[in-house]
C-alpha positions as CSV (number, residue, x, y, z in Angstrom):
1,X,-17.2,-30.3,40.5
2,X,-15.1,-26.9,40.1
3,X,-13.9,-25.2,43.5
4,X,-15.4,-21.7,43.7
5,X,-12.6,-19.7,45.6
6,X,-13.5,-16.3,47.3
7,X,-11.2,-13.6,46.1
8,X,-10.1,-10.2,46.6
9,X,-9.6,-7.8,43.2
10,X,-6.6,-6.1,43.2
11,X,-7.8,-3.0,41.9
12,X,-10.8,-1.9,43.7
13,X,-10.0,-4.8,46.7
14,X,-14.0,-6.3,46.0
15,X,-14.8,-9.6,47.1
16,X,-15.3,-12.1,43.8
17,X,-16.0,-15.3,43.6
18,X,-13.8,-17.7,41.0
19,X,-13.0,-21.4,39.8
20,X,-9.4,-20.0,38.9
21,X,-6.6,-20.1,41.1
22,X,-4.5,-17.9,39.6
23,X,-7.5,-14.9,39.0
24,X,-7.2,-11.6,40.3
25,X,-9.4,-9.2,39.3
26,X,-13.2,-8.8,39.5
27,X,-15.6,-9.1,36.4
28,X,-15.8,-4.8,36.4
29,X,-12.0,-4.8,36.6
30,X,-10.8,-7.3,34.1
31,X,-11.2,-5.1,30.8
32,X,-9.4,-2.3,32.5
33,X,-6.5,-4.5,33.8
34,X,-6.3,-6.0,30.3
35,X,-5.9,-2.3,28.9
36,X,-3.6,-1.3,31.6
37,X,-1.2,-4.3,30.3
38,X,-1.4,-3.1,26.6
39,X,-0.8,0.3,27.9
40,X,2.5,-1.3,29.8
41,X,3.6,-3.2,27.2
42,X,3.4,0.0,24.6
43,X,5.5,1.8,27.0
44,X,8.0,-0.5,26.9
45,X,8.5,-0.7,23.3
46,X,8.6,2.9,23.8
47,X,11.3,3.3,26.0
48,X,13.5,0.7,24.1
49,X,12.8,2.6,20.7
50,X,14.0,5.4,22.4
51,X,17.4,3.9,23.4
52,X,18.2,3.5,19.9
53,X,17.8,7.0,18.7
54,X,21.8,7.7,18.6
55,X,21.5,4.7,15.3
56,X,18.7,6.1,13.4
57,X,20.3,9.3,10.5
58,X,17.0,10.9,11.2
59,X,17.6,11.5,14.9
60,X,21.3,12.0,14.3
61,X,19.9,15.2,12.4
62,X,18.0,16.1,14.3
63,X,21.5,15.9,17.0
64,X,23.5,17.9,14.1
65,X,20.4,20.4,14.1
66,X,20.2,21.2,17.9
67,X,24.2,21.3,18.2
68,X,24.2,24.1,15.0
69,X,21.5,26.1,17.1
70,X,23.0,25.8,20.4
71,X,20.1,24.4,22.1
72,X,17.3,21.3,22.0
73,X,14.6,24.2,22.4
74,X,14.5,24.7,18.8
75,X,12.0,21.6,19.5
76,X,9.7,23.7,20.6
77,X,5.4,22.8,19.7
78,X,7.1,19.8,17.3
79,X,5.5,17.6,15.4
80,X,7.8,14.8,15.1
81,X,5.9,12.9,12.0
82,X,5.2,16.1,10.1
83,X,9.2,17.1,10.8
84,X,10.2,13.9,9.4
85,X,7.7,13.9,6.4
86,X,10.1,17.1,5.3
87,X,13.1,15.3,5.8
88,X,12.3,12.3,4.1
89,X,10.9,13.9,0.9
90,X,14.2,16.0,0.5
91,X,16.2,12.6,0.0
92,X,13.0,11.5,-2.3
93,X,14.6,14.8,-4.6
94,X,17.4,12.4,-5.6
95,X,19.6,15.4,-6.2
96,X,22.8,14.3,-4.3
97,X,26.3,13.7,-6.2
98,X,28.5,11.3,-5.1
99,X,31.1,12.6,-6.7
100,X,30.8,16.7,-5.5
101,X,29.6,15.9,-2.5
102,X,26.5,18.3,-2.6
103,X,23.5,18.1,-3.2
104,X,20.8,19.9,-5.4
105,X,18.4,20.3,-2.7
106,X,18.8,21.9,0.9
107,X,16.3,22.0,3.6
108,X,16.0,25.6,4.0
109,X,14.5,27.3,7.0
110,X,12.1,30.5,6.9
111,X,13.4,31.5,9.9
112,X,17.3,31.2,9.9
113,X,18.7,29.0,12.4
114,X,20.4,31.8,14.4
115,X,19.9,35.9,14.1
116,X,21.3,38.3,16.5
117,X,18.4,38.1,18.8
118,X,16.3,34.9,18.0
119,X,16.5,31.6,17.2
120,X,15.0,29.1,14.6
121,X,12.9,26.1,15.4
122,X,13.7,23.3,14.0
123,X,9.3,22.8,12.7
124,X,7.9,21.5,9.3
125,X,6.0,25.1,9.3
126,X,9.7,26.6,9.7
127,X,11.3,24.5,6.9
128,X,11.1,23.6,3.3
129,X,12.7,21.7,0.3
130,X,14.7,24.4,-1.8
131,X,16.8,24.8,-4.5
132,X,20.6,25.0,-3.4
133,X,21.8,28.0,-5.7
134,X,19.0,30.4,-4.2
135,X,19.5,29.3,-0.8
136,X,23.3,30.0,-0.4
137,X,22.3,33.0,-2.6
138,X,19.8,34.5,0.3
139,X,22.3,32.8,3.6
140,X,20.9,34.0,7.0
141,X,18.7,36.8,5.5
142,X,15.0,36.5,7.3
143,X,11.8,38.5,6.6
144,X,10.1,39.8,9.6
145,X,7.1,38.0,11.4
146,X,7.6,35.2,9.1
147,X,9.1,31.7,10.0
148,X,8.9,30.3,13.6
149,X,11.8,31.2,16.6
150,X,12.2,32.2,19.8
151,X,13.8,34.9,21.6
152,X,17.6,34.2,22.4
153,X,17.0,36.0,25.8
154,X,14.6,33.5,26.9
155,X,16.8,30.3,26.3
156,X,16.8,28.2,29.6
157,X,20.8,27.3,30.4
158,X,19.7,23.4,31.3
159,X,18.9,22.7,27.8
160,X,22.0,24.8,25.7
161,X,24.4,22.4,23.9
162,X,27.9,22.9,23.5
163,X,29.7,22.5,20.4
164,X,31.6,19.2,21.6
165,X,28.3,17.3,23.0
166,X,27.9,14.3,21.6
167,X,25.2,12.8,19.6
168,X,24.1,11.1,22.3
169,X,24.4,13.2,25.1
170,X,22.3,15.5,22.9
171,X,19.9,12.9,22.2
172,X,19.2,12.0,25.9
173,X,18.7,15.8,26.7
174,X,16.3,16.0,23.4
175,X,14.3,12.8,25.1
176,X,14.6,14.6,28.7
177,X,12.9,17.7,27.0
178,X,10.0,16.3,24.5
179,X,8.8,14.1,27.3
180,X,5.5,12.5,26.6
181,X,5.6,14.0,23.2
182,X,8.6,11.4,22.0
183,X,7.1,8.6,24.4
184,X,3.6,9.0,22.5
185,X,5.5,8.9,19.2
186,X,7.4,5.9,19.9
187,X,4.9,3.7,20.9
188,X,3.2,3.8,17.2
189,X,6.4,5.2,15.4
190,X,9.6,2.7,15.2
191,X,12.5,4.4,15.2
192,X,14.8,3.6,11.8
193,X,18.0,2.1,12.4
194,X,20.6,3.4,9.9
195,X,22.1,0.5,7.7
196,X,25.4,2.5,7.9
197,X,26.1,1.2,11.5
198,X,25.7,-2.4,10.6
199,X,28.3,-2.4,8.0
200,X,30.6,-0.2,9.8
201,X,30.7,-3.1,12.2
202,X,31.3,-5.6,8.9
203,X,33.9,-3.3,8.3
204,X,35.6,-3.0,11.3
205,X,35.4,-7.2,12.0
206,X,36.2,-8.2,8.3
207,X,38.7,-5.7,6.6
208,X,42.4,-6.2,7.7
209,X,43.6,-3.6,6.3
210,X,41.1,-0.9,8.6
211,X,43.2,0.9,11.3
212,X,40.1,3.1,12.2
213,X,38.4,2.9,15.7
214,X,34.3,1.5,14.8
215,X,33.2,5.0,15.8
216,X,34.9,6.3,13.2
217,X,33.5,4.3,10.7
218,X,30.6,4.9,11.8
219,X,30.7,8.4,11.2
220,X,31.7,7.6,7.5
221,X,29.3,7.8,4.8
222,X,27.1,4.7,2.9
223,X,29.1,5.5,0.2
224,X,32.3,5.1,1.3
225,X,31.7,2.0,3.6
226,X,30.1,0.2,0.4
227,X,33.4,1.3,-1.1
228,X,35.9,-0.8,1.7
229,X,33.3,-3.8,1.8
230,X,33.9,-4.2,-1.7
231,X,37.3,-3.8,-2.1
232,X,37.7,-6.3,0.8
233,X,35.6,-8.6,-1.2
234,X,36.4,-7.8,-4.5
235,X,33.4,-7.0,-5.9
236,X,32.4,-3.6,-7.6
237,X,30.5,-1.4,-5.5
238,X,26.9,-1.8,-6.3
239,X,25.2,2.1,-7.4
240,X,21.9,3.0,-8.0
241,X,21.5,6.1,-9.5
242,X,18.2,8.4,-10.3
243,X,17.5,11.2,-11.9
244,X,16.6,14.4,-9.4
245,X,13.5,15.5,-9.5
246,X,13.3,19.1,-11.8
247,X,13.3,22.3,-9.5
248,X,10.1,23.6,-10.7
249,X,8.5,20.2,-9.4
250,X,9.9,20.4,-6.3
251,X,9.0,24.1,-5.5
252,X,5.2,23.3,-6.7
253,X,5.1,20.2,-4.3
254,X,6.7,22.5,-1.4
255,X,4.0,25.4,-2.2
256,X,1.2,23.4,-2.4
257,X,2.3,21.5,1.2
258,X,2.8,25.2,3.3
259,X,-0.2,26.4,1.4
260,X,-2.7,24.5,3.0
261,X,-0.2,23.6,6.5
262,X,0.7,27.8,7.3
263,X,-1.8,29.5,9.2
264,X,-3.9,32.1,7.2
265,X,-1.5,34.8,7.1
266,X,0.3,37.2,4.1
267,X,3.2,34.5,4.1
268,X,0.7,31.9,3.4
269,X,-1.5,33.5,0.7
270,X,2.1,34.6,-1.2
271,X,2.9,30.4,-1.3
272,X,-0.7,29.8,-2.3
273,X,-0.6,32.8,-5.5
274,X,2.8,31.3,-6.2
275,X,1.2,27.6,-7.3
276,X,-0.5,28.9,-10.1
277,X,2.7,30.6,-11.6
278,X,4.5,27.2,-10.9
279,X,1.8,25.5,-12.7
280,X,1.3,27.5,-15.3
281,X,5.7,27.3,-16.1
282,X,5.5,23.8,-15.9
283,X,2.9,23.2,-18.8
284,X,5.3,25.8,-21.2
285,X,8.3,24.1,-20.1
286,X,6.7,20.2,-20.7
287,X,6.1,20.9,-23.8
288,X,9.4,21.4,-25.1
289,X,11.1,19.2,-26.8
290,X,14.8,18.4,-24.6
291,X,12.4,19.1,-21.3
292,X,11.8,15.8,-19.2
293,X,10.2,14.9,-15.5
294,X,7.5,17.0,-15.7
295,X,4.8,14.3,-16.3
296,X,3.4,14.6,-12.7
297,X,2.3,18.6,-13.6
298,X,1.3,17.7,-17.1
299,X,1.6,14.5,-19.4
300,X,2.0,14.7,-22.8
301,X,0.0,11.4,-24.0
302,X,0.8,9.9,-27.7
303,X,-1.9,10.9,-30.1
304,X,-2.9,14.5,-28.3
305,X,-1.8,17.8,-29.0
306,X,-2.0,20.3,-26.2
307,X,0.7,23.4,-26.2
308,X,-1.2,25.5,-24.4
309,X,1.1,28.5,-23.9
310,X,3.8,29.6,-26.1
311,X,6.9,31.4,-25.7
312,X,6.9,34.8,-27.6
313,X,9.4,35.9,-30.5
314,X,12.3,37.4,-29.3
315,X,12.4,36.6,-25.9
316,X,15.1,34.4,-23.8
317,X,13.3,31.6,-21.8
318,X,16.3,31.1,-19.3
319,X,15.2,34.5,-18.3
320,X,12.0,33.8,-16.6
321,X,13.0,30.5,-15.3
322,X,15.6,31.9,-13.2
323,X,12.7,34.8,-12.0
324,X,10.1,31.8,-11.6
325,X,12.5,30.0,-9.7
326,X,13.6,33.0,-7.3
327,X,10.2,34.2,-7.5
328,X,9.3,30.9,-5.9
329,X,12.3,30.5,-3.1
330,X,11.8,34.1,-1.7
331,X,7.5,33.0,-1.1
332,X,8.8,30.5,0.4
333,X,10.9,32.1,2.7
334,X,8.2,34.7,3.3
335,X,9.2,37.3,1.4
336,X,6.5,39.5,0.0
337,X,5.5,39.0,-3.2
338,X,4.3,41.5,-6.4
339,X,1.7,39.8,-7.4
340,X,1.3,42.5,-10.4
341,X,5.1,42.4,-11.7
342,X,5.0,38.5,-11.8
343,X,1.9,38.5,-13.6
344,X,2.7,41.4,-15.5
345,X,6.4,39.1,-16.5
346,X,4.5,35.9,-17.3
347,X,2.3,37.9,-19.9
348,X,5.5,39.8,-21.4
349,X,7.4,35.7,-21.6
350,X,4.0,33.8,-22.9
351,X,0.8,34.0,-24.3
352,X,-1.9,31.6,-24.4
353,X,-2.6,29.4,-27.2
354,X,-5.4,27.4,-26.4
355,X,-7.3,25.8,-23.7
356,X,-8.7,22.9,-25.5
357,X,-6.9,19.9,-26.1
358,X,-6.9,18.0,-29.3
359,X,-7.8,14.4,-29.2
360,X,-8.9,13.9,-32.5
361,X,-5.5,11.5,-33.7
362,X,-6.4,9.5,-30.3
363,X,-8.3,6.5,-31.0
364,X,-9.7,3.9,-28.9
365,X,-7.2,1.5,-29.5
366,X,-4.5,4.1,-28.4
367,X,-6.3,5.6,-25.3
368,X,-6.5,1.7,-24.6
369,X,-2.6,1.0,-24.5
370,X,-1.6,4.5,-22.9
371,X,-4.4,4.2,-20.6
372,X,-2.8,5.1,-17.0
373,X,-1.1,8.0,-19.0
374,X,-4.1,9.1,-20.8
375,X,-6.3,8.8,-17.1
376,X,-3.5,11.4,-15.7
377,X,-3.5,13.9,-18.6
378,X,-7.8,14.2,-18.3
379,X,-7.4,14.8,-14.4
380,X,-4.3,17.9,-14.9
381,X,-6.0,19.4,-17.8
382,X,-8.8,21.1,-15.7
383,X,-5.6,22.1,-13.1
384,X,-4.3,23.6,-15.9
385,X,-6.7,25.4,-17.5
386,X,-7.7,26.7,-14.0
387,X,-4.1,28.0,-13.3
388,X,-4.0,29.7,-16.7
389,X,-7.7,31.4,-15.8
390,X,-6.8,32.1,-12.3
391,X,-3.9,34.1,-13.6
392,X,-5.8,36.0,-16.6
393,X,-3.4,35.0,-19.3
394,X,-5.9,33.6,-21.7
395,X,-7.9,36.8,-23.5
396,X,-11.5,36.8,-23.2
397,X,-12.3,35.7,-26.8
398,X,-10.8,32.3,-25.5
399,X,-12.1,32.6,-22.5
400,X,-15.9,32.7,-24.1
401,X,-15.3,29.8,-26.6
402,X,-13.7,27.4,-24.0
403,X,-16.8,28.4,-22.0
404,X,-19.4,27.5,-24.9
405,X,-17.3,24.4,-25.9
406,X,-17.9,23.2,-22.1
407,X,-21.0,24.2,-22.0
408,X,-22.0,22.3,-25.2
409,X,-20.7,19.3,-23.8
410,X,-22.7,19.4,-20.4
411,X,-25.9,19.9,-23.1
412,X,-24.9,16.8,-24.6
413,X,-24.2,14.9,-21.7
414,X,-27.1,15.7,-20.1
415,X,-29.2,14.8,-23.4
416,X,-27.9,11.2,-23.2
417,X,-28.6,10.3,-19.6
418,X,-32.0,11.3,-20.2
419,X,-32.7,8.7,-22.3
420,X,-31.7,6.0,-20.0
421,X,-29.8,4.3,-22.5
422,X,-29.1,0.7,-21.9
423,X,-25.6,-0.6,-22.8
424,X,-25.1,-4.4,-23.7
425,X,-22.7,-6.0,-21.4
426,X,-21.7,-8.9,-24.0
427,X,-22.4,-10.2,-27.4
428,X,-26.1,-12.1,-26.9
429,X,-26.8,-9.3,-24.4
430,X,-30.4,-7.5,-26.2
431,X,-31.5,-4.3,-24.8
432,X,-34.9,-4.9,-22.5
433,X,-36.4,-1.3,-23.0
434,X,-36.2,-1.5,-26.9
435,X,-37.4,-3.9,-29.5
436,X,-37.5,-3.8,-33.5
437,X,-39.7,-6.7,-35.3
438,X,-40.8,-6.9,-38.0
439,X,-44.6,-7.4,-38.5
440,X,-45.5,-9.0,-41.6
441,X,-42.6,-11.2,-41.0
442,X,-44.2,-15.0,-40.4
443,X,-41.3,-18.1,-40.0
444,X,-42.0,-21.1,-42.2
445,X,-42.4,-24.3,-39.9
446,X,-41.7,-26.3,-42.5
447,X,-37.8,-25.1,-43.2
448,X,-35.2,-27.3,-42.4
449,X,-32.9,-25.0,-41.7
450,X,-34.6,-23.2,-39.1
451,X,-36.9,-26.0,-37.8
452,X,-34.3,-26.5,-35.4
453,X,-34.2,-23.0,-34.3
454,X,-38.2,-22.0,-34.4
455,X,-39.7,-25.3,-33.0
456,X,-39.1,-25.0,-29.8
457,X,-41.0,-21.5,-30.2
458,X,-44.0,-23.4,-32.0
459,X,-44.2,-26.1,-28.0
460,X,-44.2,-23.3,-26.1
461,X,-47.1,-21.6,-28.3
């Protein structure tokens, strides 16, 4: 027989009843004490993500970041996941050489990091993935009312950084200043440990020929540790290289995101007229021959032919890259954009050839073997075609035929599901809404080549 035991809860101190020694909470409190633990236990994984900030690369940017502006207020209203989304994509670019140390790509900000009177935040709505030419081209300049900042007045002395803080003296004031913010975010969000510390500590216990402290090999690049481990080892250093991504890609994907994130404002209705134009370039530019890495804007599937803008005679195409590709960089950064003179410079470069692709050299067994490409190429031909009509490149004559062409089709389509056509799913599959028989046919009983067929039919009967 169990021993009921007379208890206290601890929580709201009512008397329960229990056969376990060890209980201590009530039937009403045991769900929320059970919560309360999950709650505890998230807060510690919380807190001991948060120790190891100063050895992810994303926090130590966000260190570099705060050190450049002078403060950890540029922090201000952040959304940590969104901030990092920006970041991460600009090392998906692939546009970094080894061997010039640059890169193709910079993350640019609207706002500049420091003007005379105002500073930048450090936001995913004050950032985006540029081009490096047109960004060292433009430097500090700013547009007015566009970007995120704050005044430079209003900057509170306990959370300025000096030039010679380190990265994790800056760090600790960053945790001290987003608060809950970063303690929400690290319960759900791990933080990234950079690979770089690891094997400057391979480095620093394995290569005898290192006379540097492990600090400073930790401040070295992947690169160039890779580099000592496998001298020390004396095997070649192991490289993977890809291709960047092509600026006109990269400028689309950047529109498109700050299109829909910006607040309805002029700033974000220039990025949203400027996705078109991108679009529109693309299609030209993926259809020439030496062009590659523009299959995610348009394929350009064996057995199809689809050009559906032309260069005109006499005309250099170099020219309205570059004024596509600055047109692009300055929406960005918010400046204003004339909406006329680009559309006016896109008719002047290209014309319109056609807004119907030809499939007719595409047969079944070639849609078959190219079928993820061929799936992609039906789903940006509408995107296309709706850029090109958005902009009012095509003339109307074209307009109307693509129109009645479309139109035809929805005819027919509609036409064949009205019939409720049955299709057979295999080869001794018959249709059950329609039969053919012949009636003055009569099988012979008697054959012995089909007696084994028909006489089960004769039993039945």
């Amino acid at each position: 027989m169990a021993i009921v035991r007379v208890k206290n809860c601890i929580l709201c101190t009512t008397e329960f009843t229990s056969s376990q020694i060890k209980a201590k909470y009530c039937t009403d409190c045991r769900g929320k004490a059970k919560q309360g633990k999950q709650v505890d236990r998230r807060q510690k994984v919380a807190e001991k993500r948060i120790l190891s900030l100063p050895q992810s690369d994303e926090w130590l940017w966000i260190a570099r970041e705060c050190r450049r502006a002078g403060t950890v207020e540029i922090l201000q209203d952040v959304n940590i996941e969104a901030l990092f989304s920006v970041y991460r994509a600009r090392f998906k670019c692939y546009g970094w050489n080894p061997d010039t140390k640059q890169s193709k790509f910079h993350l640019c900000h609207i706002f500049p990091v420091k003007d005379k009177n105002r500073i930048g935040l450090l936001n995913h709505l004050n950032l985006f993935i540029g081009n490096s030419l047109p960004n060292q081209v433009y430097s500090n300049k700013s547009h007015d009312g566009k970007g995120l900042s704050i005044p430079a007045n209003q900057l509170k002395r306990k959370w300025l950084i000096g030039e010679n803080s380190t990265d994790r003296n800056i760090l600790d004031k960053v945790a001290k200043y987003l608060g809950p913010v970063l303690v929400e975010y690290a319960k759900v969000n791990p933080v990234r440990k950079s690979q770089r510390f690891s094997l400057a500590r391979w480095v620093y216990q394995n290569d005898p020929d290192n006379i540097m402290q492990l600090q400073q090999l930790e401040r070295l690049s992947m690169q160039q540790l890779r580099t000592i481990r496998a001298n020390v080892e004396g095997k070649e250093v192991y490289k993977m290289d890809f291709t960047a991504k092509r600026s006109v890609v990269v400028a689309l994907e950047e529109c498109q995101r700050l299109s829909v994130q910006l607040p309805e404002c002029e700033h974000q209705s220039d990025v949203a007229f400027m996705v078109p134009v991108l679009q529109v370039a693309a299609a030209w530019l993926s259809r020439l021959s030496e062009q590659q890495g523009l299959h995610d804007i348009l394929e350009k599937p064996y057995g199809v032919t689809w050009e559906p803008l032309k260069l005109r005679e006499a005309v250099d195409g170099s020219v309205l890259r570059d004024f596509i590709s600055f047109q692009a960089f300055g929406a960005l950064q918010g400046a204003t954009v004339d909406r006329k003179m680009v559309l006016n410079t896109l008719r002047k470069y290209l014309v319109v050839t056609t807004l119907t692709p030809d499939y007719s050299k595409a047969n079944d067994s070639i849609r078959k073997y190219f079928a993820e490409q061929y799936s992609r190429f039906v789903a940006q031909v509408p995107v296309i075609k709706a850029a090109i009509l958005s902009l009012g490149l095509a003339d109307k004559i074209m307009v109307a035929e693509d129109l009645q062409l479309a139109a035809e089709a929805a005819r027919e389509e509609a036409i064949f599901e009205s019939f409720g056509y049955e299709q057979c799913e295999g080869l001794h599959d018959y249709s059950t809404i329609h039969y053919e028989v012949e009636e003055d046919y009569i099988p012979n009983p008697n054959n012995p080549y089909l007696r084994r067929f028909i006489e089960p039919i004769f039993v039945d009967f």
